[in-house]
Each structure stands twice: as structure tokens, then as C-alpha cells.
C-alpha positions in Angstrom: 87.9 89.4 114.4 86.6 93.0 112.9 84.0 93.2 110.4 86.9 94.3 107.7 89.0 91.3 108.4 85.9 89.2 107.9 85.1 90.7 104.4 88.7 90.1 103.5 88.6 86.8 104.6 85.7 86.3 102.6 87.0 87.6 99.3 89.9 85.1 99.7 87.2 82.4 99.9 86.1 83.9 96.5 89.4 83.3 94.7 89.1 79.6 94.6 85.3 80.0 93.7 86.2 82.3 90.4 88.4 79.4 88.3 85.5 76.7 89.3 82.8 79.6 87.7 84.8 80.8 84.9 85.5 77.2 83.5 82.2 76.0 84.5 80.6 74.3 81.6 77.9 76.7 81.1 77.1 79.2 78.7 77.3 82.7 80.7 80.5 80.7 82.7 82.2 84.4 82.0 79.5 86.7 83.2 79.3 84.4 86.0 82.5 84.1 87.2 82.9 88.5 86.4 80.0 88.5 89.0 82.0 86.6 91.4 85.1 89.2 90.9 82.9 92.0 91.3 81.2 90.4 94.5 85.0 89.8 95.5 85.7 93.7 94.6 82.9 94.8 96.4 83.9 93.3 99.9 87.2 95.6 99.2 85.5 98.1 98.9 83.3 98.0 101.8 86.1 96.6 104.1 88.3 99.7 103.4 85.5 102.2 104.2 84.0 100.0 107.4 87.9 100.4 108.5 88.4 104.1 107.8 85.0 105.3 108.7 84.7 103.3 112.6 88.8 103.0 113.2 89.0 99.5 112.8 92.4 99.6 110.6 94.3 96.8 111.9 97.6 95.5 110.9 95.9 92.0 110.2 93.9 93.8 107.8 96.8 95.7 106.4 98.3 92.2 105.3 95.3 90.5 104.6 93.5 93.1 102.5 96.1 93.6 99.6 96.7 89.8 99.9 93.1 88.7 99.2 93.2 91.4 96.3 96.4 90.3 94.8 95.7 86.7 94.8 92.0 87.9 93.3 94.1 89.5 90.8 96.4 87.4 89.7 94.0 84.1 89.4 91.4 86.1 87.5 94.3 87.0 85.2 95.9 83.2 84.8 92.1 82.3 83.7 91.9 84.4 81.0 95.3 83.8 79.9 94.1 80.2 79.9 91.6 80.8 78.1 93.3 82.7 75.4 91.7 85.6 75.7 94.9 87.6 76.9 98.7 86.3 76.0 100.3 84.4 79.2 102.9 86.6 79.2 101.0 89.0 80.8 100.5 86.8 84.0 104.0 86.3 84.3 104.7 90.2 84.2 102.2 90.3 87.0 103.5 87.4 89.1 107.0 89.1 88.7 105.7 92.7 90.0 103.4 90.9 92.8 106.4 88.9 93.9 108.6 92.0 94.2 105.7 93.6 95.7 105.6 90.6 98.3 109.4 91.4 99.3 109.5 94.6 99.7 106.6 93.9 102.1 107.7 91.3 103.7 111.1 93.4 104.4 109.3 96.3 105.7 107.3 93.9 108.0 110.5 92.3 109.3 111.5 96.4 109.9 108.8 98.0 111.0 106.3 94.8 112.2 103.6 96.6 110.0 103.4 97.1 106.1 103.1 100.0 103.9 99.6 100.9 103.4 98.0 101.6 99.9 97.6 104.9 98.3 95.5 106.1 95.2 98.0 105.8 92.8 98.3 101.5 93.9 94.4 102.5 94.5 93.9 103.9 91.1 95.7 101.0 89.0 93.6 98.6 90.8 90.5 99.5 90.2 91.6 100.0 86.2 92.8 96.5 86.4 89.8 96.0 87.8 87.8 97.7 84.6 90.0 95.9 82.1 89.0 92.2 83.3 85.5 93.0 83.5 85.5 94.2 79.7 88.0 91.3 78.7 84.9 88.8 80.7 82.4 90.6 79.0 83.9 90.4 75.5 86.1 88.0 75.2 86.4 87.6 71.6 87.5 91.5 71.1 89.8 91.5 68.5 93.4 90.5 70.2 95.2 93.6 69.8 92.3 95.6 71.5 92.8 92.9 74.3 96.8 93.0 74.4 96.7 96.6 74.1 93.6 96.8 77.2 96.1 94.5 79.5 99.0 96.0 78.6 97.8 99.8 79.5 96.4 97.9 83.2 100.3 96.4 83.6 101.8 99.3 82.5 99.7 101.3 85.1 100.6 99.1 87.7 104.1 98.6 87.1 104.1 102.7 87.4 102.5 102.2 90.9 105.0 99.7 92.0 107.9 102.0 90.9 106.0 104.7 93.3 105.6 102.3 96.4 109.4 101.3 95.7 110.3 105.3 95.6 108.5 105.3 99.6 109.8 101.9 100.7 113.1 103.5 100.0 112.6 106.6 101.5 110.7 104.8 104.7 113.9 102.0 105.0 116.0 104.6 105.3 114.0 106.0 108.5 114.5 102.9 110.2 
């Protein structure tokens, strides 16, 4: 086991730890549980550059690195849907665009035995869906229309990403 595949293992032990902070009974439960994402968003971080910089990019890590992220993701968005701070049908646009996501992946692994890695446009909408969860933790009685309209730009921006990793799983299935 690499030191990358270790930080992503960790940050999957940090997506059960998140709903258990953020509905803690405890007045800062919210800054809490953003510090927890951000921890969990740091170990991405340092995974990706530990793997680029000393050539330890592994196919492992290729799976389990957007996993850990994606289930990151999606719980930190189901607990603020729960908590009314964003509308639920948010989550469900995000489970539907993860799931395809999941597909195509799994298709291309069944293909190729590898998956497509990210690029800074998948990069890019993370890291603003990233922004927007931190500001909806931070304040998370904005006015709901700043908050729809916050989540909606982050979806919108990822559902453009996914439409751009479709475009190269199409042109790469047809390679194979």
C-alpha cells in the first residue's frame, strides 16, 4: 500500500465521521463537521501531488481516489439537504450524475481494466463544489435563493464536466 492509497483510504474513513459531526448536538456541529470536509479535501489533495510528484499513480488509486471523493460529496450534500439548508432535490441530481458517472467507469474498467483519470475541468467543478458546501456550512441560514442558486451553479458545473468525461469516454470506447 503507497502513501496516496493510504490518504485515500483515510478520507473514506472521514465520510462516516462527517454525518456523526454535523448532527452532533453541539453548537459549532457545522464548522465542525466543514473541518472534517476540509481535513477530508486535504488528503486529496496531498494524495494527487504525493502520486504525480514520486510516480506512485496506481490503478488502485485511480478507483479509489474519485470514490472516496464522490462518496465525500454526496454525504456532505444529503446532510445539508437534511438539514434544510439546500432543497433534496439537489442530492438526487447528484446521485443521478455520480451513478452515471459510476457506469461509464465501471464499463471502461470492464474495457480497458483501468479507468479514465480526472482532468481540470472534473478538477475544477470539484473543488467549486467544494467552495459552495464550505459557504452553505459556514452560513447556513443565507437567504434560500442565495443557497439554491450557490448549489445549483456547483451542479450545473458538474453536470457540464460530466457531459465532457462522456464526450472522452465515447471517443476512448471507440479505440477499444
Amino acid at each position: 500500500m503507497n502513501v496516496p492509497n493510504l490518504l485515500s483510504l483515510i478520507r473514506l474513513a472521514l465520510v462516516p465521521i462527517f454525518p456523526v459531526v454535523f448532527f452532533g448536538n453541539h453548537k459549532y456541529s457545522y464548522i465542525y463537521a466543514l473541518l472534517v470536509y476540509a481535513l477530508a479535501s486535504f488528503t486529496d489533495v496531498l494524495d494527487g501531488f504525493i502520486a504525480r510528484r514520486y510516480n506512485m499513480v496506481s490503478r488502485t488509486g485511480r478507483i479509489l481516489d474519485p470514490l472516496a471523493d464522490k462518496l465525500m460529496a454526496f454525504t456532505v450534500l444529503t446532510c445539508i439537504a437534511a438539514a434544510r439548508i439546500v432543497p433534496f432535490w439537489a442530492v438526487i441530481i447528484f446521485f443521478c450524475k455520480e451513478a452515471l458517472m459510476g457506469l461509464g467507469a465501471l464499463t471502461l474498467y470492464q474495457k480497458t481494466e483501468d479507468v479514465m483519470p480526472s482532468n481540470r475541468l472534473g478538477k475544477g467543478a470539484g473543488v467549486f463544489f467544494f467552495l459552495v458546501c464550505c459557504l452553505l456550512l459556514i452560513f447556513p441560514q443565507m437567504p434560500s435563493d442565495w443557497a439554491i442558486f450557490a448549489i445549483c451553479a456547483a451542479l450545473a458545473l458538474n453536470i457540464i464536466a460530466f457531459f465532457n468525461y462522456f464526450r472522452i469516454f465515447i471517443f476512448t470506447s471507440g479505440k477499444h
